[in-house]
C-alpha positions, 0 to 999 in steps of 0.5 A: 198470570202477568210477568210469567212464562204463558205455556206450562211445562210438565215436570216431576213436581208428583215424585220428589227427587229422591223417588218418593211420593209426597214425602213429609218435608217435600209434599207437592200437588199430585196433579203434576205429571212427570216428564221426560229427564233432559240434559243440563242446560249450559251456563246461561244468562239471566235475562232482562230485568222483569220492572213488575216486581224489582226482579232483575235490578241489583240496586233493589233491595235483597227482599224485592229481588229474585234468586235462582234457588235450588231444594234438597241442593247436597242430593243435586248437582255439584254445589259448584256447578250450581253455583256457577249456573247462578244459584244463590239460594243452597239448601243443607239438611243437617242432623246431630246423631251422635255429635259429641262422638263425630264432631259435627253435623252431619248432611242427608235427607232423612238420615245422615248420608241419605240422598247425598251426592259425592259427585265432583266438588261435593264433599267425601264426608258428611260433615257440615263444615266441609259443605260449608267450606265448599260454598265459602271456597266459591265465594271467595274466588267470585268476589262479585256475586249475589248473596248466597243464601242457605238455608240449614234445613234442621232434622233433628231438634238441636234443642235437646242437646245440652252442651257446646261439645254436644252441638247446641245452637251456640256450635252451629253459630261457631260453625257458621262464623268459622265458615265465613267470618266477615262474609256472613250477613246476619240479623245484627247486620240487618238494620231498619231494612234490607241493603241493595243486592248489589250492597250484597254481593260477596256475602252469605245469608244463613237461615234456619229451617226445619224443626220448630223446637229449635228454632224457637229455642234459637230465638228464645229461651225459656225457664224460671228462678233466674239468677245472675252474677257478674264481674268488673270485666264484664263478664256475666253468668245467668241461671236458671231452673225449668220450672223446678226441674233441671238446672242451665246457665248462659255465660255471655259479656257486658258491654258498655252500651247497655247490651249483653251478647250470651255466647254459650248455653249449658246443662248443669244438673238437677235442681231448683231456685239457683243462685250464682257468684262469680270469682276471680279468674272466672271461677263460678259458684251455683247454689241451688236447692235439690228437687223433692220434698226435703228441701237438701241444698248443694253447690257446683263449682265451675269456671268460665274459660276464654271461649265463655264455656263453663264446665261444672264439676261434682254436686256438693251438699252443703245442708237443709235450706231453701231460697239459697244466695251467694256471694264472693268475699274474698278471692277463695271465699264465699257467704251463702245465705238461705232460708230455714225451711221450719222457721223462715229465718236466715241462715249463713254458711262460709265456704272455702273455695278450691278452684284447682280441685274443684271443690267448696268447703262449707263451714260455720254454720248458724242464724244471721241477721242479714238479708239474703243477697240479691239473685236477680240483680247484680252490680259492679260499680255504676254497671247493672244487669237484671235477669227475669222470667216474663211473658215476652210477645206471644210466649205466655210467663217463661221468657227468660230476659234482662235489663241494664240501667242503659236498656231498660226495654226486657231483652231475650236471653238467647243464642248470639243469632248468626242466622236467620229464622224462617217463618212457616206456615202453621208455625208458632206465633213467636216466629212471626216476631220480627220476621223477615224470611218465610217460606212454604211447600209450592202447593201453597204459594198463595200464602207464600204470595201475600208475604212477599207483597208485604216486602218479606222475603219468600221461599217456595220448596218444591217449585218443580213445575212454572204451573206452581209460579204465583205473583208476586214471585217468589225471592227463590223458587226452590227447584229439584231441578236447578238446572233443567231448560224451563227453570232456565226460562222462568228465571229469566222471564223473572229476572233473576239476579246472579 
């Protein structure tokens, strides 16, 4: 095996570092004896350059350069400490029990708190904030350091949670900016390649692991019936239904180059064939038919406030119907046009609106010979915007995307990607769109190897012994041994960088 150390050391790569065999997220070959526990090695240098794979060259690129890199890092060693022995790859289990009541997620292995060390600089809490102020607080007293990157292994699925306030996807990217505002290095940044590490140094690449469903949901969001507003400050409010069921919006801004950044995602309630209108003042109504067989309609009023949340207040019914449409007319005002449900002809209700309570008055009910607003479309002046529901790569019909008469390629509706995303072996295929960052268990490094030959960046869990060095090596070898004398000695034969 060229480039890699010739002996073997033999070291605890059958047991992980939490005293379970083969645990699901850290399953290792069991051919792997475990050896005696050494004492910490010092702070050490890196080594020479390693010429085969670009390992040691700051002026590389990030994807063909190698990073001391530490597994399960909250349950080794101080952060601290391993960050000033050169790890520059940080891994944070994280779950969302019970977030609206704590505020945060919270770090463990298989539940909050479990196999978390306190020791030294670590945090005495459990919330990921303070994790990641740990490691923005190091980086910002070692301005000239390697990117630091972190994996956020995800516990839970984050998916399933339905608000800002309940730690959705759009929390965790606020947590993450909030982290480390202009240090953070993310996808937009990320151009037609990767910047030299030496282009890197002193920022932090964040990227996504663990459960599947949200990271899927990070990189797309699917539903049916979408429906879009928006307003002359280029403010924009897309709804939609899933599949005929519940009810969820994104609020997001238009900016003149054609593009649309979504900052928050929510769940509003139940129904199906939703329409949207935006108001002055950010004042938001959605019309909307209830599920089951008699087709009722009923409206919710919100308002969108400086952060782009959106909370919506109390169903209220407005009469029998189906494919509703709104628009505003006047400032407290607004035309709702729908189909009859017997005949197919329009009809129209006038409602009065009252943001301060919350609540629309419905009156004047009766045929019209309008058409039905657009729901798909919405225009302000030359501007444009057009939601759809379309198969959009290997996820088959519910895509949700949109256009602009400046972008008319579909772009996803999604979070505002802070992160990356890894792909992992056996994943969906939607992950391997556009991948940069994959990663495997060490027992199959080979998969692991032929990513990283094709210029991806490739991360091994569980590398607790040199047996499991593959070539090309890996970016980050990810050891429960961080600080041991053989991971010491693999890093410098391939020329890790600090």
């Amino acid at each position: 095996m060229s480039g890699v150390i010739a002996r073997a050391w033999i070291t605890a790569a059958a047991v992980c570092s939490f005293g379970m065999s083969a645990c699901a997220a850290c399953s290792q070959p069991s051919d792997v004896i475990a050896r005696d526990g050494a004492a910490p090695a010092p702070r050490r240098d890196a080594g020479p350059p390693r010429d085969a794979h670009d390992g040691g060259g700051a002026s590389v690129p990030y994807s063909k350069a190698t990073f001391r890199a530490s597994h399960n890092s909250y349950a080794l060693a101080p952060l601290t400490d391993q960050l000033d022995d050169g790890v520059r790859f940080l891994e944070l289990d994280i779950h969302d029990d019970d977030f609206a009541s704590t505020g945060d997620y919270r770090v463990g292995h298989d539940e909050p708190g479990h196999a978390v060390s306190r020791d030294g600089t670590n945090p005495d809490t459990l919330a990921l904030r303070a994790w990641l102020d740990v490691i923005a607080s190091w980086s910002a007293t070692s301005p000239t350091h390697a990117p630091i990157t972190i994996g956020i292994d995800l516990k839970d699925n984050l998916a399933d949670n339905r608000s800002y306030a309940d730690g959705n996807l759009a929390r965790l990217d606020a947590e993450l900016d909030e982290a480390f505002g202009a240090t953070l290095f993310s996808p937009d940044d990320l151009g037609d390649g990767w910047p030299s590490v030496d282009a890197l140094r002193g920022r932090v690449i964040v990227v996504l692991t663990g459960s599947q469903s949200t990271r899927l949901a990070y990189r797309r969001d699917r539903g049916t019936s979408p429906a879009v507003a928006m307003d002359v400050t280029g403010r924009v409010v897309v709804v939609h239904d899933w599949h005929g069921a519940d009810l969820w919006y994104w609020t997001g801004r238009r900016f003149d180059d054609g593009s649309v950044a979504f900052y928050r995602h929510g769940w509003i309630g139940e129904g199906q064939s939703p329409a949207v209108a935006i108001g002055e003042g950010g004042v938001v109504i959605v019309v909307y038919r209830t599920p089951g067989a008699v087709p009722q309609l009923q409206s919710r009023l919100g308002r969108i406030d400086g952060e782009h949340e959106t909370t919506f207040g109390e169903a209220q019914p407005i009469g029998m119907g189906t494919d509703p449409t709104v628009r505003f007319v006047a400032a407290n005002e607004v035309t709702e046009i729908h189909r009859s449900p017997a005949t197919g002809d329009a009809w129209r209700w006038t409602g009065t609106v009252d943001p301060a309570a919350g609540t629309v008055t419905w009156s004047g009910s009766g045929r019209t010979g309008d058409a039905p607003f657009a729901k798909a479309v919405a225009e302000v002046g030359a501007r444009r915007i057009t939601v759809a529901s379309m198969a959009h790569g290997p996820t088959p019909d519910d895509v949700l995307v949109y256009t602009t008469e400046l972008a008319a390629a579909p772009t996803r509706i999604r979070y505002a990607q802070r992160a990356f995303v890894e792909y992992q072996r056996d994943d969906d295929p939607d992950l391997l769109v556009g991948a940069e960052l994959f990663a495997v268990s060490a027992g199959f490094g080979a998969w692991g190897a032929s990513w990283r030959s094709m210029g991806k960046v490739v991360r091994l869990w569980g590398f607790n012994s040199v047996l499991l060095a593959t070539d090309p090596p890996p970016n980050f070898a990810a050891t429960d041994q961080p600080l041991e004398p053989w991971y010491d000695e693999y890093c410098a034969s391939v020329g890790t960088i600090e």
